[in-house]
C-alpha positions in Angstrom: -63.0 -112.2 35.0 -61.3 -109.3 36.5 -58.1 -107.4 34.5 -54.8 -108.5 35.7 -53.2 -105.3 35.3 -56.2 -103.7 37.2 -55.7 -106.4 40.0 -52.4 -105.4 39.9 -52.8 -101.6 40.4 -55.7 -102.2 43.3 -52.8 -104.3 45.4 -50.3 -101.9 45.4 -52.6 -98.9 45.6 -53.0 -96.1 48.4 -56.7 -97.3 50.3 -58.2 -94.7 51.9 -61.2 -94.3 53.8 -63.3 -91.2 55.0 -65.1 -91.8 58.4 -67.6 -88.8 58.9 -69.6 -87.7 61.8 -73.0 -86.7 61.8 -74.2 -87.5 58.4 -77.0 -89.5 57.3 -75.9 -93.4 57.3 -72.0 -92.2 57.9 -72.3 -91.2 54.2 -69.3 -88.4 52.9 -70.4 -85.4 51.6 -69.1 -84.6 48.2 -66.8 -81.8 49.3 -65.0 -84.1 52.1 -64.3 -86.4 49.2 -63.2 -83.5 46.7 -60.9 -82.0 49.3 -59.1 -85.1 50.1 -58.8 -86.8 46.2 -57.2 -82.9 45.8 -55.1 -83.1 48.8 -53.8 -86.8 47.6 -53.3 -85.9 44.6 -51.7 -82.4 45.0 -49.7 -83.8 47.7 -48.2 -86.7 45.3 -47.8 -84.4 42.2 -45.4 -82.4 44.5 -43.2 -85.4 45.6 -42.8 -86.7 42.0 -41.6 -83.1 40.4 -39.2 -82.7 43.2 -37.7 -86.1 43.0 -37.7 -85.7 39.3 -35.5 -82.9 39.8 -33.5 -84.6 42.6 -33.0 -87.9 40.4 -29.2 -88.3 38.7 -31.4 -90.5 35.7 -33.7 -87.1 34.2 -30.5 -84.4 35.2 -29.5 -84.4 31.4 -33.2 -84.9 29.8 -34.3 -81.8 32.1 -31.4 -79.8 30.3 -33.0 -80.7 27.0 -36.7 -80.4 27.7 -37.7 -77.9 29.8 -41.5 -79.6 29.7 -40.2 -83.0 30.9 -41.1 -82.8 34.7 -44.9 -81.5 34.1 -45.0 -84.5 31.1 -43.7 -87.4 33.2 -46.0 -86.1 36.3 -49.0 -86.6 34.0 -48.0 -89.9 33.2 -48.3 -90.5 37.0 -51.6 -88.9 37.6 -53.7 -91.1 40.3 -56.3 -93.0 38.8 -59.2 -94.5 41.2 -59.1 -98.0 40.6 -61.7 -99.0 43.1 -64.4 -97.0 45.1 -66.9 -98.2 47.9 -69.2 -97.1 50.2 -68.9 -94.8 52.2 -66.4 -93.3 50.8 -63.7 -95.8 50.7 -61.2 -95.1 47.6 -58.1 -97.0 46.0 -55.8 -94.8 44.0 -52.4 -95.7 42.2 -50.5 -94.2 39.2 -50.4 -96.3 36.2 -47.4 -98.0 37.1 -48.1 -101.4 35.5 -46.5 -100.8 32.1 -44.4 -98.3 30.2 -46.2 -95.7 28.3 -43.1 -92.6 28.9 -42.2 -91.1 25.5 -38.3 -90.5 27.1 -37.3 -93.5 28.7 -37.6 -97.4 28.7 -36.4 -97.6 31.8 -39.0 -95.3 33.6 -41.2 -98.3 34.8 -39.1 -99.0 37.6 -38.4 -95.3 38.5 -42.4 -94.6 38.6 -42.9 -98.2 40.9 -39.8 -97.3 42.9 -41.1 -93.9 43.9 -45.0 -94.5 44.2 -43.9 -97.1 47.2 -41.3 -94.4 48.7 -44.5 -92.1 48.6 -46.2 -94.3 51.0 -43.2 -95.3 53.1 -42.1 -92.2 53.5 -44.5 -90.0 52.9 -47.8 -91.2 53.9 -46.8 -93.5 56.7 -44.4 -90.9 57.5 -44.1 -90.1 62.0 -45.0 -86.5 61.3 -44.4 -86.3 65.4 -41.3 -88.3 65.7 -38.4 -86.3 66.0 -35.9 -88.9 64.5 -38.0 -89.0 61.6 -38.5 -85.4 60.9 -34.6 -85.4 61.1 -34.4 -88.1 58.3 -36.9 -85.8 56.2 -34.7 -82.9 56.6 -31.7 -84.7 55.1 -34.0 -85.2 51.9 -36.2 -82.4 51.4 -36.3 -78.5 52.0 -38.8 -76.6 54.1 -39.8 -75.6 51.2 -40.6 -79.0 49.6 -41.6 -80.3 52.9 -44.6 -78.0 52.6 -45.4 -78.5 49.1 -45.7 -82.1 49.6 -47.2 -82.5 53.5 -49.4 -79.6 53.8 -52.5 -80.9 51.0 -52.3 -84.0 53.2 -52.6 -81.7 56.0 -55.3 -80.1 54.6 -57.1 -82.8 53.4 -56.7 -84.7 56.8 -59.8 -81.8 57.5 -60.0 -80.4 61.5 -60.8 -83.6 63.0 -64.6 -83.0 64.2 -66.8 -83.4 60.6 -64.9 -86.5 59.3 -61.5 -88.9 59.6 -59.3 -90.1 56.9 -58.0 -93.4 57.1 -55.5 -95.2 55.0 -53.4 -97.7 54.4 -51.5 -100.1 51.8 -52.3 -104.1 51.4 -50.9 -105.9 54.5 -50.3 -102.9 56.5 -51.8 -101.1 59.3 -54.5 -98.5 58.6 -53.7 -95.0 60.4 -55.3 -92.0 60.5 -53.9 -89.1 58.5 -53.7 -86.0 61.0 -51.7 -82.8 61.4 -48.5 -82.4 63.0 -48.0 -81.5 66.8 -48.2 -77.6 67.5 -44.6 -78.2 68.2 -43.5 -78.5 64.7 -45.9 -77.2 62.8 -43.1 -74.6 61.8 -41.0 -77.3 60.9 -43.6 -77.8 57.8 -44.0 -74.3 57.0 -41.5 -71.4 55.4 -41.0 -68.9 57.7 -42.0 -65.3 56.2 -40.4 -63.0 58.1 -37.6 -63.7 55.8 -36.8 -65.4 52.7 -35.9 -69.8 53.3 -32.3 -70.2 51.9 -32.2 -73.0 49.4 -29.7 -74.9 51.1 -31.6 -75.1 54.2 -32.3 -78.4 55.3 -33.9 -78.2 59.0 -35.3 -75.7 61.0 -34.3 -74.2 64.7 -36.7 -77.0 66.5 -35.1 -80.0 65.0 -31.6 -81.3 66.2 -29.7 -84.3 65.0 -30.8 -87.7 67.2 -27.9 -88.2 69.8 -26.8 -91.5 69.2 -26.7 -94.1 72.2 -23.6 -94.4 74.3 -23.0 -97.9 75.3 
């Protein structure tokens, strides 16, 4: 009889799937996995400290303990919850009960922003202007590339393998890089340094809205 709580974490876990070319039996080679389990996980560890930070609930625990974000993003480490040939992953923080030593309420907060991860992160239009425009409302340059670019990376140069994932019920997709277009858009520039109150860069403009 399977665990509940295990069957619970598989449904609402990330699925992912690498599709490689040219190896024996379409088996992944040990480094394609590594680098994208690292780029997954380096990707989400990013998006939870900055929306630790962002979040009104942790503003006065953060004054208190200077150690809370690294502690609460160890609470939410990915764990692989199911694995398959070849190589076909599930991976979820354990969101299904509440284990924080700060809050009783940080359940929800963990659930809440593991499914914003996939909404908006991993099913995230990384070519669609008006939702690059959205992302820029939310997130600096600078946290744009600390959370996109190890899914960038990990998405590999599209000849040895594909990455494919998806949540239950949803469509799969591929995970790829952005259009040469905006690659800047993802990237602080370093001729000089990224103010901290920029939100968008030169190639993005606000959506015009539709005149009737």
């Amino acid at each position: 009889m399977e665990n509940p709580i295990l069957e619970e974490l598989r449904r609402v876990a990330i699925h992912f799937k690498i599709e490689p070319a040219g190896t024996v039996g379409n088996s992944a080679s040990v480094s394609d996995v590594i680098r994208v389990l690292s780029g997954i996980q380096e990707s989400f560890r990013s998006f939870i400290k900055i929306e630790i930070k962002k979040s009104p609930e942790f503003k006065n625990e953060i004054a208190k303990n200077k150690n809370l974000i690294n502690q609460i993003t160890a609470e939410m480490d990915l764990l692989v919850v199911d694995a398959k040939f070849s190589y076909q992953s599930s991976i979820v923080p354990d969101i299904s009960q509440d284990l924080s030593l700060f809050k009783n309420d940080t359940l929800s907060w963990k659930s809440r922003k593991f499914q914003e991860y996939k909404d908006k992160i991993i099913y995230s239009d990384i070519n669609d202007i008006n939702n690059l425009y959205a992302l820029s409302k939310r997130y600096t340059i600078r946290e744009r590339d600390l959370i996109f670019t190890p899914l960038f990376n990990a998405s590999g140069n599209g000849k040895d393998y594909k990455v494919r994932v998806w949540e239950q019920d949803r469509e799969k997709i591929n995970l790829i890089k952005p259009k040469k277009l905006y690659e800047t858009y993802f990237k602080p520039s370093r001729a000089k340094p990224v103010n901290k109150t920029e939100r968008i860069t030169h190639i993005i403009q606000k959506p015009n809205k539709d005149k009737n």
